[in-house]
Backbone as ProteinMPNN parsed JSONL, in Angstrom:
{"seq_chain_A": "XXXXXXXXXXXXXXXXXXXXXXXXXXXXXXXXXXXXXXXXXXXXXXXXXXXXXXXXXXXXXXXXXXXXXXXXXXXXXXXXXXXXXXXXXXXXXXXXXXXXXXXXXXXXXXXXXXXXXXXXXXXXXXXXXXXXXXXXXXXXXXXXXXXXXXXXXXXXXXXXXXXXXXXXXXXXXXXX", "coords_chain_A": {"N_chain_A": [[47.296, -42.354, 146.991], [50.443, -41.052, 145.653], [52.394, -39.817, 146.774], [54.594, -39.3, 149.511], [53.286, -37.017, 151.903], [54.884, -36.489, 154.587], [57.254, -36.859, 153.934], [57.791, -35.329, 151.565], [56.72, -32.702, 153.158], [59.14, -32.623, 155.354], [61.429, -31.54, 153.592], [60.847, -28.746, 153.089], [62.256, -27.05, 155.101], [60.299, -25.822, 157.047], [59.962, -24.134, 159.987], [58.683, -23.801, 163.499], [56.466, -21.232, 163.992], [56.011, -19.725, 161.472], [53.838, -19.451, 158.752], [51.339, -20.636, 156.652], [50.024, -21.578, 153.775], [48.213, -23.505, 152.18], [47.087, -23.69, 149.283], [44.462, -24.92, 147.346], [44.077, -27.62, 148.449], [42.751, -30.095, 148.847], [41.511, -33.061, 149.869], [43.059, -32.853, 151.667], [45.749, -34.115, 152.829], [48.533, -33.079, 152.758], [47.754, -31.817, 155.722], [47.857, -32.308, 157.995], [50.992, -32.828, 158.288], [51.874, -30.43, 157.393], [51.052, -28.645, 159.365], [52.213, -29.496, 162.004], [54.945, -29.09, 161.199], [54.806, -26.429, 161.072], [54.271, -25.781, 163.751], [53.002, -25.116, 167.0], [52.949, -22.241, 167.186], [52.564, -21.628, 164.793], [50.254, -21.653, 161.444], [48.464, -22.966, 159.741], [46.637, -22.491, 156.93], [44.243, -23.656, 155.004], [43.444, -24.084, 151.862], [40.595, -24.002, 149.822], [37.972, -24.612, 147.298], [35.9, -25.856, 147.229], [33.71, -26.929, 149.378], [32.867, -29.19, 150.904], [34.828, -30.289, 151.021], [36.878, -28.913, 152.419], [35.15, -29.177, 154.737], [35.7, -31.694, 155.857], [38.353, -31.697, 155.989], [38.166, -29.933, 158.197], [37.37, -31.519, 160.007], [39.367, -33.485, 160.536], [41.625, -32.397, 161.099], [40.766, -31.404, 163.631], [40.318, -33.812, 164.887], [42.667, -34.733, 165.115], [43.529, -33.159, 166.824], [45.035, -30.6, 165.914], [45.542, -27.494, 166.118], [46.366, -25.349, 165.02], [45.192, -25.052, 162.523], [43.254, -23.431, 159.986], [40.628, -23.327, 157.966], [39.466, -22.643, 154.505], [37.442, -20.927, 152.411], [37.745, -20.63, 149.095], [38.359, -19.254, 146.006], [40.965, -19.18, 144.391], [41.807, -18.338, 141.928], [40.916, -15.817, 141.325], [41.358, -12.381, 141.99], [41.908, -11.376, 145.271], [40.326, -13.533, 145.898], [41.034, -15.287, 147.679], [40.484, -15.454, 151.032], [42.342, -14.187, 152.656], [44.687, -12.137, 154.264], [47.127, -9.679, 152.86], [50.645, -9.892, 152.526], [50.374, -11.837, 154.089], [51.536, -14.37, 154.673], [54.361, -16.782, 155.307], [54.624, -19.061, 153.276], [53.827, -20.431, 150.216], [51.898, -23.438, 149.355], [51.448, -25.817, 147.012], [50.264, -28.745, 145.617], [49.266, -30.817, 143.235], [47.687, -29.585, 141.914], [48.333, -27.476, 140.23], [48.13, -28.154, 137.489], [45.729, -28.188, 136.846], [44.044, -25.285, 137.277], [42.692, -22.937, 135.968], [42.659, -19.964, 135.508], [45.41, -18.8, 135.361], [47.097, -16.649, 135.63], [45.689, -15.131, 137.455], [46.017, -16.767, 139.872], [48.421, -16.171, 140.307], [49.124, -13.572, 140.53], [47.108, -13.732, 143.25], [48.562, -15.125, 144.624], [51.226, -14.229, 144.859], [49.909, -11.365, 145.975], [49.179, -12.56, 148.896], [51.813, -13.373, 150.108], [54.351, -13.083, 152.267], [57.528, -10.83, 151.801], [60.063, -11.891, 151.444], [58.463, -14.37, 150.642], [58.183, -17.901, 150.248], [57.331, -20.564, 147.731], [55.866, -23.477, 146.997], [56.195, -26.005, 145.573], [54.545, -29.352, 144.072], [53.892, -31.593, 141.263], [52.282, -33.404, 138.83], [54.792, -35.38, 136.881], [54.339, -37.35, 134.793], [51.03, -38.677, 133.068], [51.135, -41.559, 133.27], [49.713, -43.813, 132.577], [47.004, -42.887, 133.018], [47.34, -42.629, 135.762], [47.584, -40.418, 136.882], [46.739, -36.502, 135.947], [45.35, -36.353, 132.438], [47.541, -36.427, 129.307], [47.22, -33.639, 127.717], [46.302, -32.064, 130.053], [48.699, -31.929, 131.555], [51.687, -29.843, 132.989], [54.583, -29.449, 132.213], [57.659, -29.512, 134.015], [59.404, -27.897, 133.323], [57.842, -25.923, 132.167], [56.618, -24.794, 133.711], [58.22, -24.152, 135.578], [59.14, -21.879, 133.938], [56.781, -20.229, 134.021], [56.489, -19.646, 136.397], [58.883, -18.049, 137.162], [58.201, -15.772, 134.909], [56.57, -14.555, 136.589], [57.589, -13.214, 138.254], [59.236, -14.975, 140.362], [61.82, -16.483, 141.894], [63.497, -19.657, 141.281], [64.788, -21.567, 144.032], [65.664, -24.105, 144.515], [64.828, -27.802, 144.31], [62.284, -30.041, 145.536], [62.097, -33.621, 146.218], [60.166, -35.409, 145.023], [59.098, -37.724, 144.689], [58.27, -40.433, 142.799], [56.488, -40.405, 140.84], [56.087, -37.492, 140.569], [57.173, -34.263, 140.447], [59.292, -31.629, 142.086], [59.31, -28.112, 142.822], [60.858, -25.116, 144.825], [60.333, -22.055, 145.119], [60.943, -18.754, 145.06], [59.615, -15.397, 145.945], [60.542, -12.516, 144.435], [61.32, -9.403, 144.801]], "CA_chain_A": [[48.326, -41.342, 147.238], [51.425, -41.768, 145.213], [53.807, -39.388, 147.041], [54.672, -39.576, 150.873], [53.637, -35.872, 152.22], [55.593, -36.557, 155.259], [58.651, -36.974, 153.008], [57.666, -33.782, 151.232], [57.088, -31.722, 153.743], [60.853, -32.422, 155.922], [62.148, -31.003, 152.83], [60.345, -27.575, 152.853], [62.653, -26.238, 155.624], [59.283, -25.251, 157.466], [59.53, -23.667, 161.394], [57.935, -23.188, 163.982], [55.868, -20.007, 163.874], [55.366, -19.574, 159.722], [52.605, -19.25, 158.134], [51.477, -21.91, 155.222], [48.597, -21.045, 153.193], [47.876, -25.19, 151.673], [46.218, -23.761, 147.97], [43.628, -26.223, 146.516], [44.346, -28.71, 149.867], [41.862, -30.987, 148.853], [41.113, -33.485, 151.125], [44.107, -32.124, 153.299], [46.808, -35.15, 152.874], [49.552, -32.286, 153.529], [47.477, -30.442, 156.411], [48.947, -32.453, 159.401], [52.607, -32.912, 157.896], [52.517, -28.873, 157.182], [50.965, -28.178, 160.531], [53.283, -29.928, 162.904], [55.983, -28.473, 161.357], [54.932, -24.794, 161.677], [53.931, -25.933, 165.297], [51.588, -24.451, 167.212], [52.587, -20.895, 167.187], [52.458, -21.278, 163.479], [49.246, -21.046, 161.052], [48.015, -23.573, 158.367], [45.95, -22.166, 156.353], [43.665, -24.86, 153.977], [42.547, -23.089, 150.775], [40.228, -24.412, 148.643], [37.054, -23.82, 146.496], [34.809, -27.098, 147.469], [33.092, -26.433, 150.678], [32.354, -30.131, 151.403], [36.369, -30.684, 151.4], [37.195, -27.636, 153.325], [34.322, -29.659, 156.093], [36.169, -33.055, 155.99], [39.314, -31.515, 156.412], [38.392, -29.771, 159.536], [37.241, -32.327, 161.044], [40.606, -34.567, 160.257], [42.268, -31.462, 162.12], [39.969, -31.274, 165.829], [39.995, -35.234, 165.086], [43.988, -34.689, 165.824], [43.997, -31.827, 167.736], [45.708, -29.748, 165.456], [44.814, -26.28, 166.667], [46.808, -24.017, 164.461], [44.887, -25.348, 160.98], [41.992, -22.858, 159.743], [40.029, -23.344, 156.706], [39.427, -21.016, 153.973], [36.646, -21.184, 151.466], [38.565, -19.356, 147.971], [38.509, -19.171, 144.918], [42.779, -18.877, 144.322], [42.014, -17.766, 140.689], [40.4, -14.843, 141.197], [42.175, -11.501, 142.658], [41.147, -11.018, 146.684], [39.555, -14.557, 146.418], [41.596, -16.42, 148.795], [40.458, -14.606, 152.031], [43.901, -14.045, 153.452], [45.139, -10.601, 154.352], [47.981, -9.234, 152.134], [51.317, -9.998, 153.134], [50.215, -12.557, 155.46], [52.113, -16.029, 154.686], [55.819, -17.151, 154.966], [55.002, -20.43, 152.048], [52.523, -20.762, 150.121], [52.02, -24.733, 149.249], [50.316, -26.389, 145.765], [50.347, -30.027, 145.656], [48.566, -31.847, 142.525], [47.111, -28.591, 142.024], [48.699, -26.826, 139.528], [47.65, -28.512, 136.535], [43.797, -27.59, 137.155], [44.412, -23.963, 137.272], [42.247, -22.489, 135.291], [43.011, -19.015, 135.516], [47.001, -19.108, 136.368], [47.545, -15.008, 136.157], [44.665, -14.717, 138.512], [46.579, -17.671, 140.482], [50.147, -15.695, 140.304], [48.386, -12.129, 141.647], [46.869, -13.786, 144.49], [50.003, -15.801, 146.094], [51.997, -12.603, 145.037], [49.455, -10.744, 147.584], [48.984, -13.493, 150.221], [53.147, -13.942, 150.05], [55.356, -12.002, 152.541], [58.138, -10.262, 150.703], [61.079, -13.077, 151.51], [58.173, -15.705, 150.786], [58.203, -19.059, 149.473], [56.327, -21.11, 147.058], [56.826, -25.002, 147.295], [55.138, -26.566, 143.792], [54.172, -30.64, 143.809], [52.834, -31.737, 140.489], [52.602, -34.568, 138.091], [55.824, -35.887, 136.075], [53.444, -37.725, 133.563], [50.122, -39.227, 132.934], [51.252, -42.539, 134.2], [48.564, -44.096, 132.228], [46.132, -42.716, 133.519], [47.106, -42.614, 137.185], [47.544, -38.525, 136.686], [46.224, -35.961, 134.996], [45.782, -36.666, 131.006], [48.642, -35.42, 128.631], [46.659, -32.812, 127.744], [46.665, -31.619, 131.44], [49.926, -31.927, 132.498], [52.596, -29.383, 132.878], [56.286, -30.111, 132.464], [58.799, -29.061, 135.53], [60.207, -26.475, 132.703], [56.692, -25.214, 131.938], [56.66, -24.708, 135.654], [59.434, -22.985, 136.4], [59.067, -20.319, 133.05], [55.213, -19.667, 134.256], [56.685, -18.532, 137.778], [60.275, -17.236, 136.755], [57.824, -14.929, 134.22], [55.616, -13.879, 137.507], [58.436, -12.469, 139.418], [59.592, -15.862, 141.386], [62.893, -17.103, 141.565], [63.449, -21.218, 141.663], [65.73, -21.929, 144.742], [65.592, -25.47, 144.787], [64.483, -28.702, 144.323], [61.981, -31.293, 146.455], [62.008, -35.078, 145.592], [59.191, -35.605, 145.042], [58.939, -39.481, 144.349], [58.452, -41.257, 141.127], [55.221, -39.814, 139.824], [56.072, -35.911, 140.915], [58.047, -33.501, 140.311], [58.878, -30.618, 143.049], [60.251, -27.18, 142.425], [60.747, -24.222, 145.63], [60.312, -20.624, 144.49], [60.845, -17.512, 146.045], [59.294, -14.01, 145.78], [61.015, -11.457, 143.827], [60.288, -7.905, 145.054]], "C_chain_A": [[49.622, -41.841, 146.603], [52.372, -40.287, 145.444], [53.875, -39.302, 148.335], [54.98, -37.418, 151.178], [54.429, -35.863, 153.449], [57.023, -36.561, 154.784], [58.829, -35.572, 152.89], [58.354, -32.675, 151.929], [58.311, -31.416, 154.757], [61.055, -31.518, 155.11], [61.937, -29.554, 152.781], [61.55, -26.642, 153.796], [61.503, -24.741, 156.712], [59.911, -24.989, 159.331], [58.824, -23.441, 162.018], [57.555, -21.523, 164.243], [55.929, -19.205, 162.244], [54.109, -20.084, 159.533], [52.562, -20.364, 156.814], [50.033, -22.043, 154.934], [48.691, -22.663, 151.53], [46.771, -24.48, 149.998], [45.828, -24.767, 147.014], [44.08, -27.741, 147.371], [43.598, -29.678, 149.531], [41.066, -31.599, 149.746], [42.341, -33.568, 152.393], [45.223, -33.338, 153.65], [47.822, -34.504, 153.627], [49.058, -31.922, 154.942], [48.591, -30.942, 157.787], [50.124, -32.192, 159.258], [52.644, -31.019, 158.366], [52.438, -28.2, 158.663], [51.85, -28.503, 162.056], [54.489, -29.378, 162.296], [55.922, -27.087, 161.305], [55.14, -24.669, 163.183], [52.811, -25.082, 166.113], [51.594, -22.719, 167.325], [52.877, -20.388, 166.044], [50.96, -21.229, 163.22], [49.257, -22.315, 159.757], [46.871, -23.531, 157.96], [45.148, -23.085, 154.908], [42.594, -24.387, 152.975], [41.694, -24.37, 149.97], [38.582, -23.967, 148.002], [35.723, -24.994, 147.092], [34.669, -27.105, 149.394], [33.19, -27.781, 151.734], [33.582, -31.203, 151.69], [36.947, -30.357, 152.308], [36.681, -28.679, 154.522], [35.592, -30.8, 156.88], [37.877, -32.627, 156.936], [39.515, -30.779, 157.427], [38.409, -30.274, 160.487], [38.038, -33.538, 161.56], [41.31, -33.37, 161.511], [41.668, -31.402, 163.701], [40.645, -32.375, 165.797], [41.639, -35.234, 166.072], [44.614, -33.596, 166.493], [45.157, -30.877, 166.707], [44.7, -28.161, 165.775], [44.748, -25.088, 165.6], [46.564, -24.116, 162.913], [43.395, -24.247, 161.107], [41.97, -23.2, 158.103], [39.31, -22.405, 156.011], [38.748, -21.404, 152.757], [36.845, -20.21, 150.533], [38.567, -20.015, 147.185], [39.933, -18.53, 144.432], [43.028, -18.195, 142.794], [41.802, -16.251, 140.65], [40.999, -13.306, 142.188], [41.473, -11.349, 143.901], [40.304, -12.276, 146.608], [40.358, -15.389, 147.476], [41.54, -14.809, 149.947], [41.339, -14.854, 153.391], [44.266, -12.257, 153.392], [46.156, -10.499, 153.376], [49.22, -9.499, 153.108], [51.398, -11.086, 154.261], [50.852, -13.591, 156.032], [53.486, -16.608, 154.294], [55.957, -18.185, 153.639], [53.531, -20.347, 151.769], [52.543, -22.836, 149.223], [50.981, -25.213, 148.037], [50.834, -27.626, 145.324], [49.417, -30.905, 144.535], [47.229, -30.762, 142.108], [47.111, -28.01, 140.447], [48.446, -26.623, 137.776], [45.881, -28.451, 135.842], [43.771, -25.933, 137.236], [43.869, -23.384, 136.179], [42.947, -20.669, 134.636], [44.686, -18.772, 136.16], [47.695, -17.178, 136.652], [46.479, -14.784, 137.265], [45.049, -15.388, 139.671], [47.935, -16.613, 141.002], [49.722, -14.475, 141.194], [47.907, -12.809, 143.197], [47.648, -14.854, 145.333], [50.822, -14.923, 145.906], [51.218, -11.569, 146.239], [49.518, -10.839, 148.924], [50.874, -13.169, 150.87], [54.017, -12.776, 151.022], [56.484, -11.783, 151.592], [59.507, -11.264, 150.38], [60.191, -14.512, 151.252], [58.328, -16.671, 149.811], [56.823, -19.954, 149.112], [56.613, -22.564, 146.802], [55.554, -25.245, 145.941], [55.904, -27.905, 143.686], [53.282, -30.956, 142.662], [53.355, -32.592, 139.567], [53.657, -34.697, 136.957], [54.917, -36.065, 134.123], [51.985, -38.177, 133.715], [50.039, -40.798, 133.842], [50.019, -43.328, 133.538], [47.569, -44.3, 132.792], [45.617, -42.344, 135.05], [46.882, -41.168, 137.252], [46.563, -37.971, 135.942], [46.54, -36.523, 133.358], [47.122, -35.702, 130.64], [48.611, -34.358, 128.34], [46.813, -31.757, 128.773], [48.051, -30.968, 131.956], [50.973, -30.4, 132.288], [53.702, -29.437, 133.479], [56.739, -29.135, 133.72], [58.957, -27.786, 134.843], [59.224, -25.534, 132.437], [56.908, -24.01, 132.868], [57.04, -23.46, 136.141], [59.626, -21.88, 135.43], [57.77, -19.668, 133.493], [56.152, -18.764, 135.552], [57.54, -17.501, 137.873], [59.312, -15.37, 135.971], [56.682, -14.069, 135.222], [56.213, -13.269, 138.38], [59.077, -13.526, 140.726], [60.676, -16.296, 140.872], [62.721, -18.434, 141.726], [64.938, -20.809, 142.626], [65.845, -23.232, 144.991], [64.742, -26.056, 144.445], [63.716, -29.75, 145.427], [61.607, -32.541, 145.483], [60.709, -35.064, 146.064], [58.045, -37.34, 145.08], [58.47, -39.935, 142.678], [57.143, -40.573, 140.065], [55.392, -38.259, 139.8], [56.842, -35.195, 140.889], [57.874, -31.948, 141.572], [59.406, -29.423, 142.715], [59.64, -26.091, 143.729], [61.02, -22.929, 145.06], [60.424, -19.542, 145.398], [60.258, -16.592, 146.076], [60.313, -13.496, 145.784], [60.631, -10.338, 144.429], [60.699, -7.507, 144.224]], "O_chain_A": [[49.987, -42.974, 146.917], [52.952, -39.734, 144.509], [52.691, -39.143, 148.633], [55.961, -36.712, 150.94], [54.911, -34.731, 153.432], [57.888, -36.153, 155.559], [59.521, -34.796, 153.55], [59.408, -32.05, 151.811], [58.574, -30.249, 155.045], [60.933, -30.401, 155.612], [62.939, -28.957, 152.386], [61.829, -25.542, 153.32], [61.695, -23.553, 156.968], [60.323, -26.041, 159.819], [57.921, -22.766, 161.523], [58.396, -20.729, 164.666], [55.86, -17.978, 162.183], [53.514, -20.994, 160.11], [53.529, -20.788, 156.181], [49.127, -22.484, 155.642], [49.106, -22.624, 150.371], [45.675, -25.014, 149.826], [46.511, -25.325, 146.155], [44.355, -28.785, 146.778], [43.949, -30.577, 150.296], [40.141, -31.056, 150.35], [42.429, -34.102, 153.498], [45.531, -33.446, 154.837], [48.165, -34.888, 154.745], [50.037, -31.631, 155.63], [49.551, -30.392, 158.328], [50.586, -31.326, 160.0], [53.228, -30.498, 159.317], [53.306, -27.473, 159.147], [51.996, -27.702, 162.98], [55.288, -29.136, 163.201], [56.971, -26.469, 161.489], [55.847, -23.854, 163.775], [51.864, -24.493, 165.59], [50.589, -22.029, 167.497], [53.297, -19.244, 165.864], [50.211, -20.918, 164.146], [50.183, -22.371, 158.947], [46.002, -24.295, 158.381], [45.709, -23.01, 153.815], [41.374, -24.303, 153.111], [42.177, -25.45, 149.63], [38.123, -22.886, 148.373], [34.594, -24.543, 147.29], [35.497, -27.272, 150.29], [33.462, -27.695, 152.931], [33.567, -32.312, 152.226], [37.535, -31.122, 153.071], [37.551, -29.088, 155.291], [36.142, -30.739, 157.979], [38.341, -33.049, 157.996], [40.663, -30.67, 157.858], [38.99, -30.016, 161.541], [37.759, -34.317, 162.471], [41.405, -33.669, 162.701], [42.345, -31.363, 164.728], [41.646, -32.376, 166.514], [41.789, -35.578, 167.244], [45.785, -33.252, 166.657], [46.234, -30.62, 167.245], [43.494, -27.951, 165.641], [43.86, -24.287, 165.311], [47.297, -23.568, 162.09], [42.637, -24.256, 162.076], [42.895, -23.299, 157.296], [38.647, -21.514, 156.541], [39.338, -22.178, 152.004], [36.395, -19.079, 150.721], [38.723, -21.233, 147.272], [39.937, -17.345, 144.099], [44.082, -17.657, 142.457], [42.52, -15.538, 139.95], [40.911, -13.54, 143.394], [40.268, -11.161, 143.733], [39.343, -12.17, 147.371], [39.733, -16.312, 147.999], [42.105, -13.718, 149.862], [41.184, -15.371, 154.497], [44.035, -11.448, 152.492], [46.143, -11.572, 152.772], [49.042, -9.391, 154.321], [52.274, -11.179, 155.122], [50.914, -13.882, 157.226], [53.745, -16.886, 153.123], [57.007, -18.257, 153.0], [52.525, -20.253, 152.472], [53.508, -23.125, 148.516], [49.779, -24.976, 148.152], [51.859, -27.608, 144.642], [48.763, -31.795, 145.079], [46.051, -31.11, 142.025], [46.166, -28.07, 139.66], [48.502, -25.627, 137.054], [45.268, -28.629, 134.789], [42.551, -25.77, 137.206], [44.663, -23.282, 135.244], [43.525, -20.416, 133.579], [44.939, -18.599, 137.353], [48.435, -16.708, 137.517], [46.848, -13.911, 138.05], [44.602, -14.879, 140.698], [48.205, -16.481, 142.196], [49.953, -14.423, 142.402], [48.395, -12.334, 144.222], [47.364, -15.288, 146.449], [51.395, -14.631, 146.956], [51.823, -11.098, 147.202], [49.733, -10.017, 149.815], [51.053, -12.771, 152.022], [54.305, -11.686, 150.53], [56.493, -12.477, 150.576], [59.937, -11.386, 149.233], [60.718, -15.602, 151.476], [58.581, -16.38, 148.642], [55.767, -20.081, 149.732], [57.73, -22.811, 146.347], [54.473, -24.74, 145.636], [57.099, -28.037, 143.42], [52.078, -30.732, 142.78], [54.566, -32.687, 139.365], [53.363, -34.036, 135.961], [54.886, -35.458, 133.053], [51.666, -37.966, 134.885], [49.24, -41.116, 134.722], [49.134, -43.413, 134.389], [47.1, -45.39, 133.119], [44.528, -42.013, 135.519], [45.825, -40.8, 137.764], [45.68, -38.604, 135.363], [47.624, -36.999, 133.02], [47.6, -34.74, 131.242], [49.639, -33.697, 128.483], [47.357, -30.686, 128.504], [48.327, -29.914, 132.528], [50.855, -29.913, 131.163], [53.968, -29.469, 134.68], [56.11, -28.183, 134.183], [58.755, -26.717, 135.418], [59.549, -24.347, 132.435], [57.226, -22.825, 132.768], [56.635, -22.436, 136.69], [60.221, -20.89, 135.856], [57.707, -18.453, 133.301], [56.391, -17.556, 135.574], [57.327, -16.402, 138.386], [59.612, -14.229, 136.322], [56.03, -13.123, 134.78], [55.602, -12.742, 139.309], [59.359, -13.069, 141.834], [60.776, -16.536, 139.669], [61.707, -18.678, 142.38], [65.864, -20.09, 142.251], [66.301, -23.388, 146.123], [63.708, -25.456, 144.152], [64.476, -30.315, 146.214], [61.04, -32.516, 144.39], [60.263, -34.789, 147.178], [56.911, -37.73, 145.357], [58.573, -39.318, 141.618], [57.084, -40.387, 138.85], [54.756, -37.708, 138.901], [57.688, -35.603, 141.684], [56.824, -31.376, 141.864], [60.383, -29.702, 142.022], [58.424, -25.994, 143.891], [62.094, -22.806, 144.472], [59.911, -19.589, 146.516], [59.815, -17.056, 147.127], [61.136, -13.657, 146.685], [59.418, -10.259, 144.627], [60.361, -6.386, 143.844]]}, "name": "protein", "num_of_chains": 1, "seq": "XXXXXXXXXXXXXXXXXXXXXXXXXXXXXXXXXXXXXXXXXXXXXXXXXXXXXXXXXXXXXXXXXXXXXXXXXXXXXXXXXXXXXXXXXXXXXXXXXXXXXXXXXXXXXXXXXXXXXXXXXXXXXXXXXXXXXXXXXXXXXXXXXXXXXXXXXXXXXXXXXXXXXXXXXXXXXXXX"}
């Protein structure tokens, strides 16, 4: 792990009772951080596409009694694949993610759906290669990439999260 999600997530400006839909969660590093700070009459929602991640990471959640984490077996590329209602989620969260994204308009449509209309988009993703610790060069996309992919999807940038030495963070908003 080379960024402290406890760090991270302070910075989000998360409450209790929001919604936080975790896209491509992996093995769920964020889930506690995000879920204690919705609290329990919030919602953390743990997207991802690998079934046998999704498992692990439920069982990290009972393990700590987190109540208010559900897991969500989606495909985030694909329109109506992340099985989330419309409108449903105050933040949506992509952590080491972003750079794997195959399909990124099929990505942009379905956190534009998921996204209430004031919502936010928190984006964690690799600086550089790091030889080798990251994604290749190939892979990577810059902060500025970043922020023209979303700016050009209807998201404003409102800020900045430190991210730590390998990561770069950028907070987005929804446009209506």
């Amino acid at each position: 792990m080379f960024s402290d999600p406890q760090q991270i997530v302070n910075q989000l400006g998360l409450v209790s009772g929001m919604s936080i839909a975790d896209i491509g969660t992996g093995s769920g590093e964020y889930i506690a951080p995000l879920a204690r700070a919705v609290g329990s009459e919030g919602k953390v929602y743990a997207v991802d596409v690998q079934k046998d991640l999704l498992e692990r990471v439920k069982n990290r959640a009972d393990e700590e009694g987190l109540t208010n984490v559900e897991v969500v077996w989606a495909n985030a590329e694909k329109q109506g694949g992340v099985k989330i209602r419309d409108n449903a989620v105050s933040a949506v969260f992509l952590a080491n993610v972003f750079f794997q994204i195959e399909d990124r308009e099929g990505m942009f449509q379905e956190i534009r759906r998921i996204l209430k209309s004031d919502g936010r988009v928190f984006l964690v993703d690799w600086k550089e290669s790091f030889g080798g610790l990251g994604p290749s060069d190939g892979e990577l996309i810059s902060e500025n990439d970043a922020e023209k992919m979303f700016t050009e999807h209807q998201f404003t940038r409102v800020g900045s999260i430190q991210a730590g030495e390998y990561h770069y963070g950028i907070m987005f908003e929804k446009s209506v």
